[in-house]
N, C-alpha and C positions, 0 to 999 in steps of 0.2 A: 368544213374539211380543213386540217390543216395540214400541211408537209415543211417540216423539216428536214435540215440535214442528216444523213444518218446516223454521226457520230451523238447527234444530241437526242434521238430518238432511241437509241439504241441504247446508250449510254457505254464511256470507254470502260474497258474488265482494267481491273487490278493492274497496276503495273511492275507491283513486285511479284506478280503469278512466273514462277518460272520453271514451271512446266513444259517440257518438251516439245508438245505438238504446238502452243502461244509461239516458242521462241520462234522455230522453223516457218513458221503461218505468216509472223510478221518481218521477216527478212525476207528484202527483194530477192527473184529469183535470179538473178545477175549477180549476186553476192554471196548465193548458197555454194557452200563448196559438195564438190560427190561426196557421197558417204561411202565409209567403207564397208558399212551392212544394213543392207536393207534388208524389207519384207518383203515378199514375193508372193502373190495370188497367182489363178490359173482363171482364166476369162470359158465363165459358160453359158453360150449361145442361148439355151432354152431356158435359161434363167434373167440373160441381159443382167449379171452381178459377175461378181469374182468370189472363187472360194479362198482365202489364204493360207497357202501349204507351208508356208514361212514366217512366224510373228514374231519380228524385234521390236526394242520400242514402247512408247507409253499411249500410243497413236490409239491401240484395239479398247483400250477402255474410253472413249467418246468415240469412235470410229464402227462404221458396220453393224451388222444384226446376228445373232445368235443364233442358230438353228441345230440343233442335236448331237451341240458342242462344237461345230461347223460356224468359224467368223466370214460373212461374204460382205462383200463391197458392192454399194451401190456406183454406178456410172461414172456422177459427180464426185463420189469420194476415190474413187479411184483416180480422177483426173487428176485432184485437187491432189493428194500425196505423188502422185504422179509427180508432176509439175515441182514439188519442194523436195523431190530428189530421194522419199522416202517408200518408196515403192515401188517393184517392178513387176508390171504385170506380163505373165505368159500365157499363148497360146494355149489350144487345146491340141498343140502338136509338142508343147514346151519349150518352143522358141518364145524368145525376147521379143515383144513389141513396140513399136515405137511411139514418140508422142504426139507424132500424125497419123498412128494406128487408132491410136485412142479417141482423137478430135472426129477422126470418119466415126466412130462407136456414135459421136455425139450428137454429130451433124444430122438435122432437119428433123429432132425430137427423135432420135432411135433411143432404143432401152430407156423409153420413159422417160426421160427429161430434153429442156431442150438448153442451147446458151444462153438465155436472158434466168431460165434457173439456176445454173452453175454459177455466174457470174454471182447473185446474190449469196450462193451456198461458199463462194469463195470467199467473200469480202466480210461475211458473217465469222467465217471460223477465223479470217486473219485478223478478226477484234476479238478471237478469245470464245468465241459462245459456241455451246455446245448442239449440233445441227441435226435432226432425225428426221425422216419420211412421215406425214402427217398419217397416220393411218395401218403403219407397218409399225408392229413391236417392237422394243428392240431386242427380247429374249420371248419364250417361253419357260414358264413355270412348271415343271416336271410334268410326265405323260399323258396326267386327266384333265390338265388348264389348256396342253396342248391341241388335245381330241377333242377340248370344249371350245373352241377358237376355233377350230379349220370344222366343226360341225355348224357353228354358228356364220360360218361365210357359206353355206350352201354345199357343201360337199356329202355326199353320201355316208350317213352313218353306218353303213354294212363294213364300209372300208376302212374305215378310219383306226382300225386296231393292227390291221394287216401289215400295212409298213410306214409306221410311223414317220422316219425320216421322208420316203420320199413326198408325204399328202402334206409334211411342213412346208418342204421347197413346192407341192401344187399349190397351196395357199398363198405362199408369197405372189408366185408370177398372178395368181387371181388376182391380188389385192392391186397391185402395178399396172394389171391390162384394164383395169376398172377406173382408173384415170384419162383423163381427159385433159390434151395439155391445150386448147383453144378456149375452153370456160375459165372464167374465177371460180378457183378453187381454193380450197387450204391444200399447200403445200409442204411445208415444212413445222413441225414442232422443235422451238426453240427455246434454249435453255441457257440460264447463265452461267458466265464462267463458275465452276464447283469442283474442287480436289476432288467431293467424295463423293462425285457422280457414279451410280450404279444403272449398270441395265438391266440387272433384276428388279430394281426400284426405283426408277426415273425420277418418280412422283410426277405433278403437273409441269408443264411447262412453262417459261416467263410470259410467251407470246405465240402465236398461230401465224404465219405469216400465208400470203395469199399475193395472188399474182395481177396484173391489171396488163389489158393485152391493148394499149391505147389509149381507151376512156374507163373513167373512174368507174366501181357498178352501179348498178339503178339500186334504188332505195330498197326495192323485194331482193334484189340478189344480196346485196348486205343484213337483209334481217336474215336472210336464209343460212347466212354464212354463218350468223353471230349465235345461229340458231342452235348450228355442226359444232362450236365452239363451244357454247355454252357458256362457264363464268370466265375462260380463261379468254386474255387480251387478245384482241385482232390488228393485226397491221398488215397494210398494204403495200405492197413492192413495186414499182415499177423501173425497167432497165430503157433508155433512150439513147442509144449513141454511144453504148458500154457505159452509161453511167448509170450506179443505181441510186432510184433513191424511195426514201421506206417514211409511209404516212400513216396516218390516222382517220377518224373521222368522231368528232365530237358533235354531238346532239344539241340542236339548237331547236326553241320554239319561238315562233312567229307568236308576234299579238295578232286577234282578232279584232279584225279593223272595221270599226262600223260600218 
């Protein structure tokens, strides 16, 4: 095993990238001034996302998932634009929330994530890299790749023609409630910095990142992981004290010792 820093694991993005969501990512939040326009999402309980009834900004093209032409906000990304002043998320009453409204959404793993994953999803995007749900699309591909996806997670094919939008948003909360934040898992598909990032075509990701809640995994949970992965890179996350830091693990063989 080895672990490095994260900046050398990670490696730093471009520093002439000067792209929008880089700049605001990488300035402290003590130094961001208000903005005078933001975006605005609407927070929906039975989704545990935000829908965005509001898109300013270069934020939606790496930010969110695509749903029936529908941008929603996962948790974390809501926090995260939260936080750099680029967002404001409302009620389902259309009041303004606060960002101790938010932190309760967050607190003790509610909607799917918990703080040792934000924290990483934070410090990830403020180097620039582009951050998705390990598992959740970030679009659907017009109405038969849609029906072919929410048929293939287990949902009834009788229905699946009837309201298409709503069995997109059944699938999403399927795929979310089908997590488990106490296992190592693959959490996030991660991507590098890329102007011409599309989420109609991702393509693969740089790296899979996964969570360690203590101790490193045992040898079967790593091959199981690297299994879910397949060709694309595995790294390890672990958060201690608010610090994160992001490993590896390289294969070594023993000699056989007479």
């Amino acid at each position: 095993m080895e672990e490095v820093d994260s900046a050398n694991i990670l490696g730093e993005p471009d520093i002439n990238d000067e792209e929008e969501e880089v700049y605001y990512a990488s300035v402290p939040a003590s130094k961001l001034q208000p903005r005078a326009v933001v975006s605005k999402a609407r927070w929906n309980n039975e989704m545990g996302m935000a829908e965005v009834v509001v898109q300013k900004g270069t934020f939606s093209k790496t930010t969110g998932i695509v749903r029936s032409g529908k941008l929603y906000y996962s948790i974390e990304e809501v926090l995260f634009l939260v936080e750099i002043g680029a967002l404001l998320l409302l009620g389902e009453s259309d009041t303004g929330l606060s960002l101790e409204d938010i932190y309760v959404k967050m607190s003790g793993g509610k909607n799917r994530c918990c703080w040792e994953e934000f924290r990483a999803y934070r410090q990830l995007k403020s180097l620039g890299y582009i951050v998705g749900r390990h598992g959740i699309p970030w679009s659907m591909k017009g109405a038969k790749s849609n029906c072919e996806s929410i048929s293939s997670q287990g949902f009834p094919e009788s229905v699946k023609v009837l309201n298409l939008e709503s069995e997109e948003i059944r699938s999403v909360i399927g795929l979310f409630n089908e997590m488990q934040l106490n296992k190592v898992r693959p959490v996030f598909n991660v991507y590098f910095p890329n102007s011409k990032f599309r989420k109609s075509s991702p393509g693969d990701p740089g790296f899979v990142l996964c969570f360690t809640r203590g101790y490193p995994p045992s040898k079967a949970e790593l091959e199981a992981l690297e299994g879910q992965c397949g060709s694309i890179p595995l790294k390890l996350c672990n958060v201690e004290q608010g610090r994160v830091s992001f490993f590896s693990f390289d294969k070594v063989e023993l000699p056989v010792l007479p």
